[in-house]
N, CA, C and O atoms as a Maestro MAE file, in Angstrom:
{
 s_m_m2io_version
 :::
 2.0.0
}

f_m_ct {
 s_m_title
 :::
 protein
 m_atom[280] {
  # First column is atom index #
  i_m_mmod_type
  r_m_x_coord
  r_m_y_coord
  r_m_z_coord
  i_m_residue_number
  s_m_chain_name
  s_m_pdb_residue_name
  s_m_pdb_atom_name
  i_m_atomic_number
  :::
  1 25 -62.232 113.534 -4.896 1 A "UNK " " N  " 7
  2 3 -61.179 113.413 -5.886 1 A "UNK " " CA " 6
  3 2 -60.951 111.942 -6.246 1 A "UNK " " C  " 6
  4 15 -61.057 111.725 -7.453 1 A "UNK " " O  " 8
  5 25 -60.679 110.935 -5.522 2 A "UNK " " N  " 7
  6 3 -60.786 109.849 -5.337 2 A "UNK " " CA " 6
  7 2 -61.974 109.082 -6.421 2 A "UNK " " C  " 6
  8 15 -61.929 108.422 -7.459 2 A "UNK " " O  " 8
  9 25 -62.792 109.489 -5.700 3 A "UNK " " N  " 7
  10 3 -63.910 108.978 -6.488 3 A "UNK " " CA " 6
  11 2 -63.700 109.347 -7.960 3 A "UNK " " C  " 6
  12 15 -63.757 108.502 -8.853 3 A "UNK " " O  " 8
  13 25 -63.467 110.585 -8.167 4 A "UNK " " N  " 7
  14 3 -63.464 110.900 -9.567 4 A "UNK " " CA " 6
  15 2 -62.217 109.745 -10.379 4 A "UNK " " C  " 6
  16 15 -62.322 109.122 -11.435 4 A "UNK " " O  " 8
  17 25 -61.690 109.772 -9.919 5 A "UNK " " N  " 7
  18 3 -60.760 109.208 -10.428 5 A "UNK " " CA " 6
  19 2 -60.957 107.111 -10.921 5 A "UNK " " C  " 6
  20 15 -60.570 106.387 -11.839 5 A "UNK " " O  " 8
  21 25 -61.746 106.948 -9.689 6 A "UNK " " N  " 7
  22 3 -62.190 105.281 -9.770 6 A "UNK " " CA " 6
  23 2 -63.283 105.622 -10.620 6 A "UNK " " C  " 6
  24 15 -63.978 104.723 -11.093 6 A "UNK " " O  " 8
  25 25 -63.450 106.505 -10.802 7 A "UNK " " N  " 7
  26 3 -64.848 106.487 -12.115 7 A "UNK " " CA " 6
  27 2 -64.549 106.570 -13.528 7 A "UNK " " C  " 6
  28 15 -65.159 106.032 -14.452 7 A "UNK " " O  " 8
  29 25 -63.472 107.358 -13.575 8 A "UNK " " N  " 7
  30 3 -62.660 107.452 -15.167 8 A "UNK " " CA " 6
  31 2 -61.698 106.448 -15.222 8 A "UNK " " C  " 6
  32 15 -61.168 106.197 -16.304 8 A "UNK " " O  " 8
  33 25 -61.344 105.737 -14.053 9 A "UNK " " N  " 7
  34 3 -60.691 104.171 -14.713 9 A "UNK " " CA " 6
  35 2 -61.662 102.684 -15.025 9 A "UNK " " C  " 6
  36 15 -61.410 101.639 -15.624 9 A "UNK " " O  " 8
  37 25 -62.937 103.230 -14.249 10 A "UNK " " N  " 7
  38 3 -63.953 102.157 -14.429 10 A "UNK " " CA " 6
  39 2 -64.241 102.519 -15.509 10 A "UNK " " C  " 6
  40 15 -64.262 101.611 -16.340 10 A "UNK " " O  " 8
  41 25 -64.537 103.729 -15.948 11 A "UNK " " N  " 7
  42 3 -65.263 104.290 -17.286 11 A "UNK " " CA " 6
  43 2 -64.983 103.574 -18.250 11 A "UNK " " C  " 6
  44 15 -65.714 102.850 -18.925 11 A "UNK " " O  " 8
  45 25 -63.307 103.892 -18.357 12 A "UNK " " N  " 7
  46 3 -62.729 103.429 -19.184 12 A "UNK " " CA " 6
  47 2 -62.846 102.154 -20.217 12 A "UNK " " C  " 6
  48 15 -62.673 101.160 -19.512 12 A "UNK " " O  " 8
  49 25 -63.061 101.752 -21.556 13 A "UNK " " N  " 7
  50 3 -62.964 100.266 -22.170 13 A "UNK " " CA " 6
  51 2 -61.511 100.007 -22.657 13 A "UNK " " C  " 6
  52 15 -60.649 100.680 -23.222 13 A "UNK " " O  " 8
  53 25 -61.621 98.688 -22.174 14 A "UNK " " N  " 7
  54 3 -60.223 97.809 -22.220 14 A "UNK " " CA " 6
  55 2 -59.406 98.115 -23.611 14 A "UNK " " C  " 6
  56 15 -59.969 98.465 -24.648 14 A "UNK " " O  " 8
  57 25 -58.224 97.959 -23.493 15 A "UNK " " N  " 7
  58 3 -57.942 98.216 -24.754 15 A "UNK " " CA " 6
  59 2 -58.171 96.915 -25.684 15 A "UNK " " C  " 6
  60 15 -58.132 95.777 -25.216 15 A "UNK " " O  " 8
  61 25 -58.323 97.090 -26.537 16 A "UNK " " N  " 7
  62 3 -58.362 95.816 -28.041 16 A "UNK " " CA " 6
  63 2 -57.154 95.344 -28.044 16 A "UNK " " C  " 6
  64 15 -56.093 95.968 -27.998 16 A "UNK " " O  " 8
  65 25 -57.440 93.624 -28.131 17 A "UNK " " N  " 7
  66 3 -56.187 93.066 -28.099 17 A "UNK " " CA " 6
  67 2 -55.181 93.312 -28.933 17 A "UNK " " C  " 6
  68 15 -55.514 94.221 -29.694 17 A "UNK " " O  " 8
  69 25 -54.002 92.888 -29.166 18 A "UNK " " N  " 7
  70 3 -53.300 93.246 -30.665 18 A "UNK " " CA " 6
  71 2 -53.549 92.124 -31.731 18 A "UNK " " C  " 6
  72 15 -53.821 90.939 -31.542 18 A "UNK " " O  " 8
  73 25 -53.405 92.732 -32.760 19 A "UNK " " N  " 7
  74 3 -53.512 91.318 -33.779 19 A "UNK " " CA " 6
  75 2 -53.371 90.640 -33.825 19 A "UNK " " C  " 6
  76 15 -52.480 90.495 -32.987 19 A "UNK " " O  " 8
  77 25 -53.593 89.529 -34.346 20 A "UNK " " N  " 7
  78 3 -52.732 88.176 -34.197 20 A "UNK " " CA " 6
  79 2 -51.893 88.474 -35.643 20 A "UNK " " C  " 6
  80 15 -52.207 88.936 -36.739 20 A "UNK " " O  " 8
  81 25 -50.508 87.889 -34.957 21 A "UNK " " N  " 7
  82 3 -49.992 87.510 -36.665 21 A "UNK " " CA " 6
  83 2 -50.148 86.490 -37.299 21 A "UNK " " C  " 6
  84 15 -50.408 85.401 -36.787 21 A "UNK " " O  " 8
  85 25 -50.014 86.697 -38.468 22 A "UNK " " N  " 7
  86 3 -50.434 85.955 -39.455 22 A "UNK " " CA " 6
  87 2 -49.204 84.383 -39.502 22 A "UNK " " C  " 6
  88 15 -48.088 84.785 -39.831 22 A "UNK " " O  " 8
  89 25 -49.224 82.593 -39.218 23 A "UNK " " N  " 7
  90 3 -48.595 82.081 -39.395 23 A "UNK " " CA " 6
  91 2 -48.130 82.137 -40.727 23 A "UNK " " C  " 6
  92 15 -48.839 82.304 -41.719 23 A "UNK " " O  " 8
  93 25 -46.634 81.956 -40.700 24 A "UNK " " N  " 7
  94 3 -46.058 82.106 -41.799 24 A "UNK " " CA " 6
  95 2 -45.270 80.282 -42.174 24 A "UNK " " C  " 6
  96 15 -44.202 79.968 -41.649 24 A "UNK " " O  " 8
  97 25 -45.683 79.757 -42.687 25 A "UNK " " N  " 7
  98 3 -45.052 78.337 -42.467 25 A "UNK " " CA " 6
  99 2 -43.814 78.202 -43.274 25 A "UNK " " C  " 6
  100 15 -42.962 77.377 -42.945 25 A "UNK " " O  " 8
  101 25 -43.686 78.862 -44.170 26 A "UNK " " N  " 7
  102 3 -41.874 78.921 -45.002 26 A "UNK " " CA " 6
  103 2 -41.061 79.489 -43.908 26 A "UNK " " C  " 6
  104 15 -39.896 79.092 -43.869 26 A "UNK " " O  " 8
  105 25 -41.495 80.467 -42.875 27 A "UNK " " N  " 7
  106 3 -40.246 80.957 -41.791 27 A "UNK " " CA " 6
  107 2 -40.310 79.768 -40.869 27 A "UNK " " C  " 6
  108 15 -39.249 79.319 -40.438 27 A "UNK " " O  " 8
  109 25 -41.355 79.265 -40.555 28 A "UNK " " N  " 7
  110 3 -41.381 77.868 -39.348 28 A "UNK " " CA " 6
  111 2 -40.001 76.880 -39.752 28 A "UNK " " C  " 6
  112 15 -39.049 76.515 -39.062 28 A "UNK " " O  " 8
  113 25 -40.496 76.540 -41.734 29 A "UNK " " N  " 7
  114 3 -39.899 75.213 -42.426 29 A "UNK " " CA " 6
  115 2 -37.706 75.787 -42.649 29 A "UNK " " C  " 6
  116 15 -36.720 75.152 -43.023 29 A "UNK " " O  " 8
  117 25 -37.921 77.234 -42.166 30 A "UNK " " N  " 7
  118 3 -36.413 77.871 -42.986 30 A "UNK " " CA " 6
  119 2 -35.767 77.855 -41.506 30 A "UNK " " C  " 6
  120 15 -34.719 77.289 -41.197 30 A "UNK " " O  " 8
  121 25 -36.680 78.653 -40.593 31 A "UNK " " N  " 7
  122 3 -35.906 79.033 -39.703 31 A "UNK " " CA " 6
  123 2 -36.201 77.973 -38.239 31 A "UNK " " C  " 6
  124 15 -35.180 77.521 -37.721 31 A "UNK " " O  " 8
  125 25 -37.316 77.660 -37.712 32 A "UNK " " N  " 7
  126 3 -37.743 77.301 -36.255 32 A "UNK " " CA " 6
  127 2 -37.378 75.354 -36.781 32 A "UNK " " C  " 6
  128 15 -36.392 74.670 -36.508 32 A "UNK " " O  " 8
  129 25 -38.313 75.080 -37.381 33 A "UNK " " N  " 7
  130 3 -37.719 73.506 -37.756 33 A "UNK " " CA " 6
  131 2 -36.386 73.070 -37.548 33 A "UNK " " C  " 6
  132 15 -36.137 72.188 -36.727 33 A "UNK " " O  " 8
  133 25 -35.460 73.653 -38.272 34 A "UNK " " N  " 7
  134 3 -33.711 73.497 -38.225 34 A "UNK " " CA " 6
  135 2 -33.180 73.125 -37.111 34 A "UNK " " C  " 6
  136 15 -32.286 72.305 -36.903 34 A "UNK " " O  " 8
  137 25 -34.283 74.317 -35.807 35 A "UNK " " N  " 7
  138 3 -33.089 74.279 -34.749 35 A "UNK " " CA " 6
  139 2 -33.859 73.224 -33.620 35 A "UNK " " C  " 6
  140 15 -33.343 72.722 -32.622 35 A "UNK " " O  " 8
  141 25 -35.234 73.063 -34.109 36 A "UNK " " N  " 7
  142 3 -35.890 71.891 -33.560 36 A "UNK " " CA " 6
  143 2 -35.332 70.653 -33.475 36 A "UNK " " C  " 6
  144 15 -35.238 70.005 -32.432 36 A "UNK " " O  " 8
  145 25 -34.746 70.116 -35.169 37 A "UNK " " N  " 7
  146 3 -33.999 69.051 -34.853 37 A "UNK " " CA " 6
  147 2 -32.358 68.858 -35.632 37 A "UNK " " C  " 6
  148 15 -31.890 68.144 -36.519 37 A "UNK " " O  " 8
  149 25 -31.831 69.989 -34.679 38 A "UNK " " N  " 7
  150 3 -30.567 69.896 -34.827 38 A "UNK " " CA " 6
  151 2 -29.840 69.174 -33.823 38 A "UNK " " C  " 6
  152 15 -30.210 69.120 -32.650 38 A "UNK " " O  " 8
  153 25 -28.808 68.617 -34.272 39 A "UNK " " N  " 7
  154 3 -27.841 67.668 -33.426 39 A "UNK " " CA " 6
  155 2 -26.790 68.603 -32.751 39 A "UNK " " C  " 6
  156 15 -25.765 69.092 -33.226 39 A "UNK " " O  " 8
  157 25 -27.467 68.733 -31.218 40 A "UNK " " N  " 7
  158 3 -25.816 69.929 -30.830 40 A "UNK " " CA " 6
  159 2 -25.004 68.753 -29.771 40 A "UNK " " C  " 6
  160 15 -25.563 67.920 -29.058 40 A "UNK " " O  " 8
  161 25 -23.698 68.959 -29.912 41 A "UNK " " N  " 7
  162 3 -23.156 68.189 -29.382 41 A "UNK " " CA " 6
  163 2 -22.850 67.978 -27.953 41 A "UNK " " C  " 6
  164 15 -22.235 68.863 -27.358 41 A "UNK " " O  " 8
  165 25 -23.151 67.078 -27.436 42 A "UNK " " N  " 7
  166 3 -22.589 67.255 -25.591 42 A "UNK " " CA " 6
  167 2 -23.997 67.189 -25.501 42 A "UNK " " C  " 6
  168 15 -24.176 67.009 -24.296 42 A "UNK " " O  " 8
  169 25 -25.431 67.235 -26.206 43 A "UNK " " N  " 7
  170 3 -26.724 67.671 -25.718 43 A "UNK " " CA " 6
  171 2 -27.523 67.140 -26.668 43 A "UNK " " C  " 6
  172 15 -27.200 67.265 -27.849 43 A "UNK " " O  " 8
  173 25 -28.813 66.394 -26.266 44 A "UNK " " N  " 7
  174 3 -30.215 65.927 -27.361 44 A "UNK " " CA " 6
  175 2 -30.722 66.995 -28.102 44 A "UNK " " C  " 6
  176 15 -30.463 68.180 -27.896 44 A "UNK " " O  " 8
  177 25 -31.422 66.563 -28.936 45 A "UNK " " N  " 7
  178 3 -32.000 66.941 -30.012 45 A "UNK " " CA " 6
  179 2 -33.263 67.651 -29.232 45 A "UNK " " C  " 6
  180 15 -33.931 67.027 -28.407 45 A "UNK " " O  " 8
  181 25 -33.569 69.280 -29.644 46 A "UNK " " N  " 7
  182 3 -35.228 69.318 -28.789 46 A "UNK " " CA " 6
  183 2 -35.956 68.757 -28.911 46 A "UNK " " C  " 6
  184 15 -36.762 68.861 -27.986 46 A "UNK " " O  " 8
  185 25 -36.362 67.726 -30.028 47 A "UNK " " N  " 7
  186 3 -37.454 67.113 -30.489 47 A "UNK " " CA " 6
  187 2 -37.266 65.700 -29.587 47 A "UNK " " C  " 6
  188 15 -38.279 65.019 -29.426 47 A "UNK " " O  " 8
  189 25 -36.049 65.262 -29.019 48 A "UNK " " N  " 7
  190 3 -35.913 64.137 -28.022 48 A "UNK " " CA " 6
  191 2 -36.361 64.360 -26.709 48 A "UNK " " C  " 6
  192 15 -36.450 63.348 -26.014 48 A "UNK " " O  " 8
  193 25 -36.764 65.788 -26.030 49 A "UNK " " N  " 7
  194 3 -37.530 65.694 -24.830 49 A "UNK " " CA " 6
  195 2 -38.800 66.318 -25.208 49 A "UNK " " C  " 6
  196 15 -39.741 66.016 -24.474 49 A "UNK " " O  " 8
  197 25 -39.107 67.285 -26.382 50 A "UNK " " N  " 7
  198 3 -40.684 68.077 -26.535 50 A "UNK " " CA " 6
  199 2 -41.552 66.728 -27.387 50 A "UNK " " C  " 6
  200 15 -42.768 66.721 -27.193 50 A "UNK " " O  " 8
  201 25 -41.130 65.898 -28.066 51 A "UNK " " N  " 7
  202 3 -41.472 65.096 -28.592 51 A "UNK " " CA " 6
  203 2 -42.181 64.252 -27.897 51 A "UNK " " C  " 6
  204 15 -41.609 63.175 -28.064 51 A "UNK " " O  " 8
  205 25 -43.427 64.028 -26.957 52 A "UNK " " N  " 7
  206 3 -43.481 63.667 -26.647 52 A "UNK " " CA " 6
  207 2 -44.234 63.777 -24.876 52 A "UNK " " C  " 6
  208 15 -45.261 63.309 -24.383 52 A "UNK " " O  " 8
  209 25 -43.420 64.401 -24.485 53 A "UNK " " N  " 7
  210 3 -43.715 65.182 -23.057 53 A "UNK " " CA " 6
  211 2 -45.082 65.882 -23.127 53 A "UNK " " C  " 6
  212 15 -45.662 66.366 -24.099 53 A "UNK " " O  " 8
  213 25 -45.528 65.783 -21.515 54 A "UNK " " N  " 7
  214 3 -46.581 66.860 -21.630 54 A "UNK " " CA " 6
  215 2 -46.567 68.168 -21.695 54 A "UNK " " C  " 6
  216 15 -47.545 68.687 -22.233 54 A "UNK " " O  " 8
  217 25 -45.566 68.987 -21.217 55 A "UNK " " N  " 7
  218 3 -44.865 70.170 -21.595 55 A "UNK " " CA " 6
  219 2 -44.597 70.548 -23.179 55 A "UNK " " C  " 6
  220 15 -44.080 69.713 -23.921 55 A "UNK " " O  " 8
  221 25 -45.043 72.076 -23.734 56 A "UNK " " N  " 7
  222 3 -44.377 71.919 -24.750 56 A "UNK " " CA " 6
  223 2 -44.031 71.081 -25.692 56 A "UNK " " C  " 6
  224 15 -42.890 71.052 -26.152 56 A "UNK " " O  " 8
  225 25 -45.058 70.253 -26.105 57 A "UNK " " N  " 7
  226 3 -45.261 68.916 -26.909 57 A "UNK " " CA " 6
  227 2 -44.989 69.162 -28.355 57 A "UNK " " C  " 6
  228 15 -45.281 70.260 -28.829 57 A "UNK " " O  " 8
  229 25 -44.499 68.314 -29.031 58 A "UNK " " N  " 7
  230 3 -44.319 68.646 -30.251 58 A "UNK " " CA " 6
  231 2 -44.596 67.099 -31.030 58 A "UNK " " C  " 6
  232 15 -44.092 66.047 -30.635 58 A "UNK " " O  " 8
  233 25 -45.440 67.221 -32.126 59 A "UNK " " N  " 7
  234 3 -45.624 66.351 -32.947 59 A "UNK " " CA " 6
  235 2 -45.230 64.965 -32.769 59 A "UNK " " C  " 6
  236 15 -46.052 64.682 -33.641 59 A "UNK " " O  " 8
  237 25 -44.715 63.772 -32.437 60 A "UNK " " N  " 7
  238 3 -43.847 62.649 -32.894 60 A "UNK " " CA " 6
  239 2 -43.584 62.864 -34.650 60 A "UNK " " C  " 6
  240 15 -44.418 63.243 -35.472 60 A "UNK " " O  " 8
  241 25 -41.914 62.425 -34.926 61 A "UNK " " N  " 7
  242 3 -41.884 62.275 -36.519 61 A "UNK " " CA " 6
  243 2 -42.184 61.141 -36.867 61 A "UNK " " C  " 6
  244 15 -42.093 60.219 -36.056 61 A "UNK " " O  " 8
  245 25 -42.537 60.966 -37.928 62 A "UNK " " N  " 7
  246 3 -42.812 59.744 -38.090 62 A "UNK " " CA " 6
  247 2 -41.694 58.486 -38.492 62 A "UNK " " C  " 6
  248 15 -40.706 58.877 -39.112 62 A "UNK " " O  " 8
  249 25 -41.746 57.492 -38.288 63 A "UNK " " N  " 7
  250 3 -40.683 56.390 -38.303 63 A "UNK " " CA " 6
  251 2 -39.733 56.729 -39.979 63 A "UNK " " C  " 6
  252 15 -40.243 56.620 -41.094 63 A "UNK " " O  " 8
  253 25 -38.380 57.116 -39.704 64 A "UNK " " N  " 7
  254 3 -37.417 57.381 -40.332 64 A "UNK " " CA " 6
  255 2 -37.397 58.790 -40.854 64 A "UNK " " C  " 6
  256 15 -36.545 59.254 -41.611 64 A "UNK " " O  " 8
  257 25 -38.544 59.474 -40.309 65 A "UNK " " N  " 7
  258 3 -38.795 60.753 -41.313 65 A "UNK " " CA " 6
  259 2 -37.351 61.606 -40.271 65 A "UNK " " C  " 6
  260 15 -36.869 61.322 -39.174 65 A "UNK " " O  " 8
  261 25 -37.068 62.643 -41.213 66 A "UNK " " N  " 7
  262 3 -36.373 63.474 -40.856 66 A "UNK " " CA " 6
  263 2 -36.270 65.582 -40.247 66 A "UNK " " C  " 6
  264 15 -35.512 66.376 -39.690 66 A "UNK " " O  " 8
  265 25 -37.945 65.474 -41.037 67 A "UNK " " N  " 7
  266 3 -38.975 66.457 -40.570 67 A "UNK " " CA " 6
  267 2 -40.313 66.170 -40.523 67 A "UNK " " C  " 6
  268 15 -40.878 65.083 -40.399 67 A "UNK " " O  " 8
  269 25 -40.756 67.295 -40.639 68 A "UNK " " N  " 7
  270 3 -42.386 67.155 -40.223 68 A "UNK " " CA " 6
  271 2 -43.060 67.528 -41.074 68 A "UNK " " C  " 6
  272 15 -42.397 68.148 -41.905 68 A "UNK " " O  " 8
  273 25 -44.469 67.444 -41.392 69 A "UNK " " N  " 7
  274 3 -44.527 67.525 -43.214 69 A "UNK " " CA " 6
  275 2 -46.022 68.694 -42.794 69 A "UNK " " C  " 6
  276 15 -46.688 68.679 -41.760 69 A "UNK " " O  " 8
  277 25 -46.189 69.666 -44.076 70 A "UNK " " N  " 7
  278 3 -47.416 70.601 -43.804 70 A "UNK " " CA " 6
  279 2 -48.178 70.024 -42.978 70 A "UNK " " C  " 6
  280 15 -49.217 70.572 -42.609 70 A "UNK " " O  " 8
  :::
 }
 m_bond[279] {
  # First column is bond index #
  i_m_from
  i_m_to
  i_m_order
  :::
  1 1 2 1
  2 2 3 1
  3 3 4 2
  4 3 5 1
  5 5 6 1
  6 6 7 1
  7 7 8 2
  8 7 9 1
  9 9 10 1
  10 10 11 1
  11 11 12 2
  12 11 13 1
  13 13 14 1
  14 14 15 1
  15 15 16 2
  16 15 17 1
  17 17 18 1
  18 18 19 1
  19 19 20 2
  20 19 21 1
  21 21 22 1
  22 22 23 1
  23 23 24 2
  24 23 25 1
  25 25 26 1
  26 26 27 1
  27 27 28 2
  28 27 29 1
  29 29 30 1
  30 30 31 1
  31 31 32 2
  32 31 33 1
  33 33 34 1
  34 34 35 1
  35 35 36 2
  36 35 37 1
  37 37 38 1
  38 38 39 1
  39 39 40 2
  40 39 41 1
  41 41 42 1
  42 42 43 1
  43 43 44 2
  44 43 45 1
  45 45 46 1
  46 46 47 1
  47 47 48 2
  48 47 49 1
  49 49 50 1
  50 50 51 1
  51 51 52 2
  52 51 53 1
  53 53 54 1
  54 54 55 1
  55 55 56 2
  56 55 57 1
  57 57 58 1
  58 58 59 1
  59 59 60 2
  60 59 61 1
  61 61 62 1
  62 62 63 1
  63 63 64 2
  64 63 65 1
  65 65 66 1
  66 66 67 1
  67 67 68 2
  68 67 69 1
  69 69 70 1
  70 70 71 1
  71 71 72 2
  72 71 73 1
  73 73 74 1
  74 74 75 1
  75 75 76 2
  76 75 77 1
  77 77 78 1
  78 78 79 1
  79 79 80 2
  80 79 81 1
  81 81 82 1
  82 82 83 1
  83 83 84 2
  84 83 85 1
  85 85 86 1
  86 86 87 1
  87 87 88 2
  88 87 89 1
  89 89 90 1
  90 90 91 1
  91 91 92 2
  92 91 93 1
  93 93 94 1
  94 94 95 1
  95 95 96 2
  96 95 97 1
  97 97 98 1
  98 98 99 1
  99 99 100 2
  100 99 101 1
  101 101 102 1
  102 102 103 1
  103 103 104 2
  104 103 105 1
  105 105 106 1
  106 106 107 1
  107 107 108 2
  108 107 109 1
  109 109 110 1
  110 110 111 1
  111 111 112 2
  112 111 113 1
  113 113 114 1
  114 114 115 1
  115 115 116 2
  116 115 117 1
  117 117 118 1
  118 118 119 1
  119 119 120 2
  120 119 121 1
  121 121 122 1
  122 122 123 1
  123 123 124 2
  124 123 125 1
  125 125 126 1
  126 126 127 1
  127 127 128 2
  128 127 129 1
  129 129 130 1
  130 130 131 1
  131 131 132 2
  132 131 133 1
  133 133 134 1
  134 134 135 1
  135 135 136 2
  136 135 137 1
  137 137 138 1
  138 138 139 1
  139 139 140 2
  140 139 141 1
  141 141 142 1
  142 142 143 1
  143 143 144 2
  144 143 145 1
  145 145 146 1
  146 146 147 1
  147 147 148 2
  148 147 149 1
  149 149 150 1
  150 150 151 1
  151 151 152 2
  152 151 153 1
  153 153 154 1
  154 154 155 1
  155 155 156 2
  156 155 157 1
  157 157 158 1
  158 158 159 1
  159 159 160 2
  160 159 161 1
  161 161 162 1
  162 162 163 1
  163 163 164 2
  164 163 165 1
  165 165 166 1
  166 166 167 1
  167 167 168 2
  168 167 169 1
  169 169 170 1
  170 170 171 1
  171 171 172 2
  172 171 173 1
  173 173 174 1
  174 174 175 1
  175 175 176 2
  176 175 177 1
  177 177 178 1
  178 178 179 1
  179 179 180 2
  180 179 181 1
  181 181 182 1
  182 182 183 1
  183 183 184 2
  184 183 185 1
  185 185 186 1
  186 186 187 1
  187 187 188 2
  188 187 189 1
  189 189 190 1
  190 190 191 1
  191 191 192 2
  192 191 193 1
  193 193 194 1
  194 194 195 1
  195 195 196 2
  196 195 197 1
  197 197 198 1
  198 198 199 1
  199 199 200 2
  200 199 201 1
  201 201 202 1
  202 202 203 1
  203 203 204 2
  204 203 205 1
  205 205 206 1
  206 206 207 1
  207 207 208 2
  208 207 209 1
  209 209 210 1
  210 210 211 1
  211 211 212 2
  212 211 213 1
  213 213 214 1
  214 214 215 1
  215 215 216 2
  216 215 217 1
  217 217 218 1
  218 218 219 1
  219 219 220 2
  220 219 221 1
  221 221 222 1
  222 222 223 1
  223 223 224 2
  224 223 225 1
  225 225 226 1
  226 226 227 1
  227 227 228 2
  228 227 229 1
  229 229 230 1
  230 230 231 1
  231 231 232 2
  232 231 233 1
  233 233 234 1
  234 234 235 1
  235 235 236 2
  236 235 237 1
  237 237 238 1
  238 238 239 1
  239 239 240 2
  240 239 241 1
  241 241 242 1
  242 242 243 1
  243 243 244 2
  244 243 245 1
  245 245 246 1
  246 246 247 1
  247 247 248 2
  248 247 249 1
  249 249 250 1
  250 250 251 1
  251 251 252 2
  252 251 253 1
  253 253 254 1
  254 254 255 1
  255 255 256 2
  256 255 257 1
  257 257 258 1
  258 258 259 1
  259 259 260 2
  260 259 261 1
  261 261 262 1
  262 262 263 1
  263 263 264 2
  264 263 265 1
  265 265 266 1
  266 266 267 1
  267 267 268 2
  268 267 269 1
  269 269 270 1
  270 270 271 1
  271 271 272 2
  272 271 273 1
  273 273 274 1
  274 274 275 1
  275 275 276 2
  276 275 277 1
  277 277 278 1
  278 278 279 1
  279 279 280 2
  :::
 }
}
């Protein structure tokens, strides 16, 4: 029984990954950007510790810029 059973899970092919979605860069520029470099108070900007770090790195902006450009 056993056996039968390690044979129809070996049998088995993996399932297919799922899609990838498609980047959407107007939801990045409307929605994810904003809160990237928003000023919350009592606390830095995310872009003041991902900016930079080897963790979760994010771009440097460039000198005076205020976002990040295509």
């Amino acid at each position: 029984m056993l056996e039968l059973l390690l044979a129809a899970l070996l049998g088995q092919q993996p399932a297919a990954p799922p899609a990838a979605a498609a980047l959407d860069y107007d939801f990045y520029k409307a929605r994810v950007q904003p809160v990237l470099l928003e000023k919350r108070e009592g606390r830095a900007r995310c872009v003041t510790c991902h900016g930079g770090s080897a963790t979760l790195r994010l771009q440097r902006l460039p000198e005076g810029a205020t976002n990040w450009t295509e």
